[in-house]
DSSP file (Angstrom, degrees, kcal/mol; ACC not computed):
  #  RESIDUE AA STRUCTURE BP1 BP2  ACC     N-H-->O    O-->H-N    N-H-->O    O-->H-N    TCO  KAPPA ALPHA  PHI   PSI    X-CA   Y-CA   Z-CA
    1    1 A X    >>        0   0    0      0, 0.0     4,-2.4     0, 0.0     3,-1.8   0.000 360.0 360.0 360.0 -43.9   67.7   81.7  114.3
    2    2 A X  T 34  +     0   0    0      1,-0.2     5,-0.1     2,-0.2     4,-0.0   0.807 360.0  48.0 -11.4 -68.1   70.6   79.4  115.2
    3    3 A X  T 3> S+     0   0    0      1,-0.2     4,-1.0     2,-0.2    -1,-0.2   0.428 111.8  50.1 -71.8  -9.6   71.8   79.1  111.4
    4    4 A X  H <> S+     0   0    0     -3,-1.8     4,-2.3     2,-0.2     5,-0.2   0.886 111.3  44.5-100.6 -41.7   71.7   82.9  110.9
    5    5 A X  H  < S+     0   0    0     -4,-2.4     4,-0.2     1,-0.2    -2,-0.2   0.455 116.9  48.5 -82.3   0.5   73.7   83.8  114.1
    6    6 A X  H >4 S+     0   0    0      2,-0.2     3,-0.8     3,-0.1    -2,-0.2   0.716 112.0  51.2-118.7 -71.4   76.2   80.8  112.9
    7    7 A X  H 3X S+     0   0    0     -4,-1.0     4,-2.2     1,-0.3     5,-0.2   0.895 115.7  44.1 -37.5 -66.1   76.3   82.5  108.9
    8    8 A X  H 3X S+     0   0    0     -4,-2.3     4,-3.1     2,-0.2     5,-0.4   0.920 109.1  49.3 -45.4 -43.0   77.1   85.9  110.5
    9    9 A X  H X> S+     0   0    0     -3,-0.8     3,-2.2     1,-0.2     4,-0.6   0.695 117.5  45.4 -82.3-100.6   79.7   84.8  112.9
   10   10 A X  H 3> S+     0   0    0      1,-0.3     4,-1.4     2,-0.2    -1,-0.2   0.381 113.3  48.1 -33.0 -30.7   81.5   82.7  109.7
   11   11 A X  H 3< S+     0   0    0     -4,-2.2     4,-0.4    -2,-0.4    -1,-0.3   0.945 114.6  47.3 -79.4 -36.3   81.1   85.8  107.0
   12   12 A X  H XX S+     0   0    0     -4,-3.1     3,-2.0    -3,-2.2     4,-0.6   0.986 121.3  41.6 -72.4 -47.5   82.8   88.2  110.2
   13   13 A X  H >< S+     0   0    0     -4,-0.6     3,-0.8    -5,-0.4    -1,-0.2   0.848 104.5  57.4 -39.3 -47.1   85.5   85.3  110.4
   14   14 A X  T 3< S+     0   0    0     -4,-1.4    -1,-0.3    -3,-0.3    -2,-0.2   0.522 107.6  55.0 -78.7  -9.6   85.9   84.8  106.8
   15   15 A X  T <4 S+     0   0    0     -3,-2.0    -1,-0.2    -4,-0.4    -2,-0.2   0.462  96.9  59.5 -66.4 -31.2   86.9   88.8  107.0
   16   16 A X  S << S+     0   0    0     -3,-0.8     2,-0.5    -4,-0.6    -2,-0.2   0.276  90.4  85.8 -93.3  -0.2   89.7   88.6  109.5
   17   17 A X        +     0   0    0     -4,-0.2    87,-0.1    -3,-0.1    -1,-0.0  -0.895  43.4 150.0-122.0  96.6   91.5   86.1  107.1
   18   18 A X        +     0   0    0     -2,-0.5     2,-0.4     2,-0.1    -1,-0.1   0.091  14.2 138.1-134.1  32.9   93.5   88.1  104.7
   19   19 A X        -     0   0    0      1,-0.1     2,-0.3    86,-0.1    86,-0.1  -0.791  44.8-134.5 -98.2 137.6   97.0   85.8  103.5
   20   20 A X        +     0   0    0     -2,-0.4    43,-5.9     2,-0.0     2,-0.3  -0.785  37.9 147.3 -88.4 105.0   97.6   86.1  100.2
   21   21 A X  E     -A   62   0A   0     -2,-0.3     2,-0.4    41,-0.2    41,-0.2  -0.902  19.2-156.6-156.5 158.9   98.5   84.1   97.3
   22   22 A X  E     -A   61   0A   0     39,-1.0    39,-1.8    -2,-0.3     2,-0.2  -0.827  13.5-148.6-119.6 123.8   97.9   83.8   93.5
   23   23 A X  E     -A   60   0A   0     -2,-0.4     2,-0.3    37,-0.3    37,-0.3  -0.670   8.3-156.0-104.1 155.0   98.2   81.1   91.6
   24   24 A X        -     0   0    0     35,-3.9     2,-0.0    -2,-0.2     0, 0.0  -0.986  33.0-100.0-144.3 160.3   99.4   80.6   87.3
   25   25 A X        -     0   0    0     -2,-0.3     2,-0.4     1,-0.0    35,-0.0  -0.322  28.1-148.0 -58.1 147.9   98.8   78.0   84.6
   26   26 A X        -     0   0    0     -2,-0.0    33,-0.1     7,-0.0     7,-0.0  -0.987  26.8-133.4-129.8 115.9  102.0   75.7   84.5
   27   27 A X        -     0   0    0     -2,-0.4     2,-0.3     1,-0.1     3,-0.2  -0.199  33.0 -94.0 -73.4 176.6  102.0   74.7   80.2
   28   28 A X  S    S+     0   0    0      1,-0.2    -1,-0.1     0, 0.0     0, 0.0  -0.840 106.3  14.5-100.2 132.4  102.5   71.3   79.6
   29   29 A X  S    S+     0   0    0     -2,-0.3     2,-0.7     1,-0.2    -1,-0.2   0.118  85.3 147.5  84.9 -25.2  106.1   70.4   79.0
   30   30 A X        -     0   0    0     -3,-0.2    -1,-0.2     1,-0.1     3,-0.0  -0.415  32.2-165.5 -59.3 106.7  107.6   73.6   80.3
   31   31 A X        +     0   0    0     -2,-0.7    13,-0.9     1,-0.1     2,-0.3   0.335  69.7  13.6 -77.5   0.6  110.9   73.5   81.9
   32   32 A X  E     -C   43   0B   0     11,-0.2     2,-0.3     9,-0.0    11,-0.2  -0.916  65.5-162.2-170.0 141.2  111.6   77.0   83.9
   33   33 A X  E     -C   42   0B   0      9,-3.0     9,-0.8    -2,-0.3     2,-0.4  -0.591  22.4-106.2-118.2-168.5  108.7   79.5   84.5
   34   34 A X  E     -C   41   0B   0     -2,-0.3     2,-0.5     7,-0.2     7,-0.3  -0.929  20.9-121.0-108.2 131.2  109.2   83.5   85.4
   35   35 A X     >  -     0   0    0      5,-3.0     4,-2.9    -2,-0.4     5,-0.2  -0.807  17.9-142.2-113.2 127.6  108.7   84.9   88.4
   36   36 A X  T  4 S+     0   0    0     -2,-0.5    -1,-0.1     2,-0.2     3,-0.0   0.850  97.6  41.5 -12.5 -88.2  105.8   87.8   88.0
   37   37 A X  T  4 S+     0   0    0      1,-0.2    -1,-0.1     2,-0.1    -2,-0.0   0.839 129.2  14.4 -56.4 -78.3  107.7   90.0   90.4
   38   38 A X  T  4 S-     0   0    0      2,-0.0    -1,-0.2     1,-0.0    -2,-0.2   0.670  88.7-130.9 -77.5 -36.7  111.6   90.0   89.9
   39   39 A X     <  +     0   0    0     -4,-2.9    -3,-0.1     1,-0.4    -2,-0.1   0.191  58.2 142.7  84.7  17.4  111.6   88.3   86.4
   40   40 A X        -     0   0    0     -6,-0.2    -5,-3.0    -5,-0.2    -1,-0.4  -0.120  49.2-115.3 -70.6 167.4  114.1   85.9   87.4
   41   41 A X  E     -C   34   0B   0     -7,-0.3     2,-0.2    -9,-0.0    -7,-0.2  -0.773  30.4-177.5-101.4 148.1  113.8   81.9   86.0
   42   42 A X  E     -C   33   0B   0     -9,-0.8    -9,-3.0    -2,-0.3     2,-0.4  -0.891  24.6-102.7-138.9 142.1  113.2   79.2   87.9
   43   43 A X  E >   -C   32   0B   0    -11,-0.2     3,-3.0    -2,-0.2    15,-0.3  -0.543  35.8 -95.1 -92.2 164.0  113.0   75.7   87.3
   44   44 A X  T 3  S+     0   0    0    -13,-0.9    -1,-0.1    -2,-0.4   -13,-0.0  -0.238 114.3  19.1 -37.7 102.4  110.0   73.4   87.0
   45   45 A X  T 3  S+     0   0    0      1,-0.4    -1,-0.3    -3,-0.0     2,-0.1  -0.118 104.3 111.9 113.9 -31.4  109.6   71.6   90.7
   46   46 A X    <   -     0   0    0     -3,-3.0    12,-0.7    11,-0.0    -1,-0.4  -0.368  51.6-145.8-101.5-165.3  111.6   74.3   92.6
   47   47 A X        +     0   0    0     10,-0.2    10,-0.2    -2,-0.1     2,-0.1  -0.977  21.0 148.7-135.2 135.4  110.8   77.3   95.3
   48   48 A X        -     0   0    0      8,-0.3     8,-0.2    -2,-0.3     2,-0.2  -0.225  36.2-108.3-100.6-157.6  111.8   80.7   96.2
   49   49 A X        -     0   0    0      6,-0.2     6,-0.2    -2,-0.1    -2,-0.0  -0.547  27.2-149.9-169.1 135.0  111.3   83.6   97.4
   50   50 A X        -     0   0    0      4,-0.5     3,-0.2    -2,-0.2   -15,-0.0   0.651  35.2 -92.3 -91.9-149.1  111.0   86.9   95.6
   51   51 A X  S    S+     0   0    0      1,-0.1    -1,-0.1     2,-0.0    30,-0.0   0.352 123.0  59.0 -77.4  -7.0  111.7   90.5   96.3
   52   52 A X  S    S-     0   0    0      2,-0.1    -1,-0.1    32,-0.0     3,-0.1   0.296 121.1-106.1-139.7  -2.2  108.4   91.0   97.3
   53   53 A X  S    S+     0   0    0      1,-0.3    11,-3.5    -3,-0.2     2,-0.3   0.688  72.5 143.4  31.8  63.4  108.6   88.3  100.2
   54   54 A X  B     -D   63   0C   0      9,-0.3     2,-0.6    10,-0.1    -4,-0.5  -0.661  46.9-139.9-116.8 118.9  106.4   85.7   98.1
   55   55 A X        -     0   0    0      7,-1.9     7,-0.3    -2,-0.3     2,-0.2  -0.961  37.7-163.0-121.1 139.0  107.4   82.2   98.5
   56   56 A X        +     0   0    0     -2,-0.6     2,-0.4     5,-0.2    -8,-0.3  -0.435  34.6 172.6 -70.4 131.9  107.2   80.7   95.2
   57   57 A X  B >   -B   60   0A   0      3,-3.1     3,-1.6    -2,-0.2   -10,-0.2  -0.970  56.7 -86.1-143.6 177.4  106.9   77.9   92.9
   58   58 A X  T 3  S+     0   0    0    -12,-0.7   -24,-0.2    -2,-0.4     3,-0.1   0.697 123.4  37.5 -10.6 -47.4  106.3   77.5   89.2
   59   59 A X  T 3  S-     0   0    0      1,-0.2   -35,-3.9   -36,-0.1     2,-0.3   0.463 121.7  -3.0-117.5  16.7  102.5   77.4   89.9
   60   60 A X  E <   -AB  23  57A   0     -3,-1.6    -3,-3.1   -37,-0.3     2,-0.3  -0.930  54.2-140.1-175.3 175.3  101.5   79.9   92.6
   61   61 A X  E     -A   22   0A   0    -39,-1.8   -39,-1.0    -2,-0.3     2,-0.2  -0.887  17.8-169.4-150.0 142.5  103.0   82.4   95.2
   62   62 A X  E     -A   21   0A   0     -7,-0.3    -7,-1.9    -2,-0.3   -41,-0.2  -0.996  33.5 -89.7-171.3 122.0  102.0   83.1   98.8
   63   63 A X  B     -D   54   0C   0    -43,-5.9    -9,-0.3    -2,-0.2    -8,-0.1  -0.077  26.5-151.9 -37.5 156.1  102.8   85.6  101.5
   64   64 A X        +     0   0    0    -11,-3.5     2,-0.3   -10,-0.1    -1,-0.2   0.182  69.2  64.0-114.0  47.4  105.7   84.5  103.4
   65   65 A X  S    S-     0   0    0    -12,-0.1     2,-0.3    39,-0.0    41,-0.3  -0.912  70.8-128.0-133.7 148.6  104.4   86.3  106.5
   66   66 A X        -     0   0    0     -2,-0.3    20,-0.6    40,-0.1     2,-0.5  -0.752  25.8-133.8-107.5 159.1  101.9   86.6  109.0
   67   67 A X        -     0   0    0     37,-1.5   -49,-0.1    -2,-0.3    38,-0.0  -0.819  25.0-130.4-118.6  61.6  100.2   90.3  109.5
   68   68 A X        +     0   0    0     -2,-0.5    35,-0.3    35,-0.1     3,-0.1  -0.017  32.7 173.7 -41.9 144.2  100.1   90.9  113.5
   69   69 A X        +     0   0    0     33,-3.2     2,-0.3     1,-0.1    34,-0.2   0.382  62.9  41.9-131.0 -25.8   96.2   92.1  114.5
   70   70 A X  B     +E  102   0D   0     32,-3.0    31,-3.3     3,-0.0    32,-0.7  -0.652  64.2 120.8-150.8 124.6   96.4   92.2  117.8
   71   71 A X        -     0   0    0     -2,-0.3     4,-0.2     1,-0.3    29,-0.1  -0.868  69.0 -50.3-137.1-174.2   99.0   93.3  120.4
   72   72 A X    >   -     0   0    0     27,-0.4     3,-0.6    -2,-0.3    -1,-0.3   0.144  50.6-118.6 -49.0 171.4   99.1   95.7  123.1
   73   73 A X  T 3  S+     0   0    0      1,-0.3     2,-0.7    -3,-0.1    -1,-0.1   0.682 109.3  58.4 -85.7 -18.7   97.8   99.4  122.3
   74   74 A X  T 3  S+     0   0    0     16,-0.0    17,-0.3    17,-0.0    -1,-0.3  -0.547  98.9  76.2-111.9  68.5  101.3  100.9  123.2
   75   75 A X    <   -     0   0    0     -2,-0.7     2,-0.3    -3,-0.6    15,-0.2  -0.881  59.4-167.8-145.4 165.8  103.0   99.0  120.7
   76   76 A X  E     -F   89   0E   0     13,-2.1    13,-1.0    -2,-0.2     2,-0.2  -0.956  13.2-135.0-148.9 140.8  103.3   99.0  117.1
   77   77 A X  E     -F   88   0E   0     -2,-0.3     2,-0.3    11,-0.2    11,-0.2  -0.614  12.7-168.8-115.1-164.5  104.5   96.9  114.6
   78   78 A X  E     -F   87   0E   0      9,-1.1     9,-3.0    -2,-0.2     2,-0.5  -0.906  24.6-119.8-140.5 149.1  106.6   97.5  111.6
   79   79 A X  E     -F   86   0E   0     -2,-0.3     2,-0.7     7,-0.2     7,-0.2  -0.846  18.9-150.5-113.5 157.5  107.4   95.3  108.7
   80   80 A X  E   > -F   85   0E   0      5,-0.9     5,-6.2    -2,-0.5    -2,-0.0  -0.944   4.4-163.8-121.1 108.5  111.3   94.0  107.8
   81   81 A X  T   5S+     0   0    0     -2,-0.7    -1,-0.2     3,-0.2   -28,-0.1   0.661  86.7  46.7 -68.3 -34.5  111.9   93.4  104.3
   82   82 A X  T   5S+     0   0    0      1,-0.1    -1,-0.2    -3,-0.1   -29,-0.1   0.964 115.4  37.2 -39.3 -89.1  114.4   91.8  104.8
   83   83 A X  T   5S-     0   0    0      1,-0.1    -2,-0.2     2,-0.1    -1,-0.1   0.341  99.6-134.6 -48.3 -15.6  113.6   89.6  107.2
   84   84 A X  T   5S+     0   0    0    -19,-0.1     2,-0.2    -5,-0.0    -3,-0.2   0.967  71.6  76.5  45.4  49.3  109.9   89.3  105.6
   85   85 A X  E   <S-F   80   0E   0     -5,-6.2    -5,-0.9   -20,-0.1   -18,-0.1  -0.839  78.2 -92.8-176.6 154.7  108.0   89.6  108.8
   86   86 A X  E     -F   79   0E   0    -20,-0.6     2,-0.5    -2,-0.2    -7,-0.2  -0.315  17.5-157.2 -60.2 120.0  106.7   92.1  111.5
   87   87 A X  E     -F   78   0E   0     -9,-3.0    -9,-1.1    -2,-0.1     2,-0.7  -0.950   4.7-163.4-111.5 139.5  108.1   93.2  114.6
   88   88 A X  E     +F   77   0E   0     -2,-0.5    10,-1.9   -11,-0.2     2,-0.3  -0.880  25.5 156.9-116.6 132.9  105.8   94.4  116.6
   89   89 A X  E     -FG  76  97E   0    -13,-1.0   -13,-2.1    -2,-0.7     8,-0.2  -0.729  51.1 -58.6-125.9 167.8  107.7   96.8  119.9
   90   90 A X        -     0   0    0      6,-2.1   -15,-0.2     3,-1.1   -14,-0.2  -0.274  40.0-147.2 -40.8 144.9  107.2   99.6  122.5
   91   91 A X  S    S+     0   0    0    -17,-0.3     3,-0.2   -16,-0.1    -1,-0.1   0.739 106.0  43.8 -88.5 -27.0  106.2  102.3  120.4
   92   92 A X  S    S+     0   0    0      1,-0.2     2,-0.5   -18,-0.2   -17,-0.0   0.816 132.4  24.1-105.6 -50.3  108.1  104.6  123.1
   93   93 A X        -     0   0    0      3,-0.1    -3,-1.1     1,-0.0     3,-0.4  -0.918  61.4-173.8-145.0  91.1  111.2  101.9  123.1
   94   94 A X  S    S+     0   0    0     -2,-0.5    -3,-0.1    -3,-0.2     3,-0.0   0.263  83.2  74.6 -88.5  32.3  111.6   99.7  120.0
   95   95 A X  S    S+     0   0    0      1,-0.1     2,-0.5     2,-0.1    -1,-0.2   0.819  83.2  75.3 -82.1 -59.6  114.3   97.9  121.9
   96   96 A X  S    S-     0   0    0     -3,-0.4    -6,-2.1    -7,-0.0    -3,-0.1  -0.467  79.8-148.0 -62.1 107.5  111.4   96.2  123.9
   97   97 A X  B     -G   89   0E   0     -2,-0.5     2,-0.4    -8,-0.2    -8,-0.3  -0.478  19.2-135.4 -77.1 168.7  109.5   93.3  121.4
   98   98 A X        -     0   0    0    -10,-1.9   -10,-0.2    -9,-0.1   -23,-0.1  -0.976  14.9-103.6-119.6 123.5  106.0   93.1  122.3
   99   99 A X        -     0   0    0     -2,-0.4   -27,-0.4     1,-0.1     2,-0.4  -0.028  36.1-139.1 -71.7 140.7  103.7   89.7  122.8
  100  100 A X        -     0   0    0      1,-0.2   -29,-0.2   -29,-0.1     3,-0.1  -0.983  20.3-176.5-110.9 140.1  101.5   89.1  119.6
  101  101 A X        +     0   0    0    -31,-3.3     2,-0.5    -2,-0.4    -1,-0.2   0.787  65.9   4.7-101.1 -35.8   98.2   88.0  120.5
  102  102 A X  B     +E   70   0D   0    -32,-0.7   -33,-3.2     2,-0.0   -32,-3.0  -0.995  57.6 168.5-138.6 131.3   96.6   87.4  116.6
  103  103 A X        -     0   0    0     -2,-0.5     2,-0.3   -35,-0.3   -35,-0.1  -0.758  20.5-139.0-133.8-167.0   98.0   87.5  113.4
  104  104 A X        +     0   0    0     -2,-0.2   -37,-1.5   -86,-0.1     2,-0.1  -0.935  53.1  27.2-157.3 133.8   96.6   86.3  109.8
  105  105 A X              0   0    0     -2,-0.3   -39,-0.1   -39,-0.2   -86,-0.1  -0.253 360.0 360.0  99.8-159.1   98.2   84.6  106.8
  106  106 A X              0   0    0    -41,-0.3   -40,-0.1    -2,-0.1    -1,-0.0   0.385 360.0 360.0  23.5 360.0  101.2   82.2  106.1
C-alpha cells in the first residue's frame, strides 16, 4: 500500500512539471545549424535565444522561463516577450509585483 500511495504522489508530481525543450540531430562535420523558429544560422558550439524565447544551441532548445503556478488569488500574471518571463501583479494595480510561491520550467 506504501508503493502505490508513493507511485501516485510521483505521476501527480510528474504532472506539475511542464518546461519545455526539444532536441535535433547535430550531422557529423557540420559547421552552422538553423534555428527552427527564426531561420537564422548559428555556429557549431554557440547559444542563443530566439524569437520565441528558446535558449538555443546547435542540438536542442529550451524554455528560457519559468511559468508562475502559484501566487496570491488577486494577482495575475502576464507574460513579457521581451523580457522572456512573467510578471505576476495586483490584478486591481499592476504597479504592485506580487510574491511567487511556485513556478515550473527553466
Amino acid at each position: 500500500m506504501k508503493y502505490l500511495a508513493l507511485a501516485l504522489l510521483l505521476c501527480a508530481l510528474a504532472s506539475l512539471s511542464n518546461a519545455f525543450c526539444y532536441y535535433k540531430a547535430e550531422k557529423l562535420g557540420m559547421t552552422h545549424c538553423q534555428d527552427n523558429e527564426d531561420q537564422t544560422w548559428h555556429a557549431v558550439g554557440s547559444r542563443w535565444r530566439n524569437s520565441r524565447c528558446m535558449d538555443c544551441d546547435c542540438s536542442s532548445c529550451c524554455s528560457a522561463y519559468s511559468t508562475p503556478k502559484l501566487f496570491p488569488e488577486d494577482c495575475m500574471s502576464v507574460f513579457d516577450s521581451k523580457a522572456c518571463q512573467y510578471i505576476v501583479h495586483k490584478k486591481d494595480d499592476p504597479s504592485v509585483l506580487c510574491p511567487i510561491y511556485a513556478a515550473v520550467g527553466k
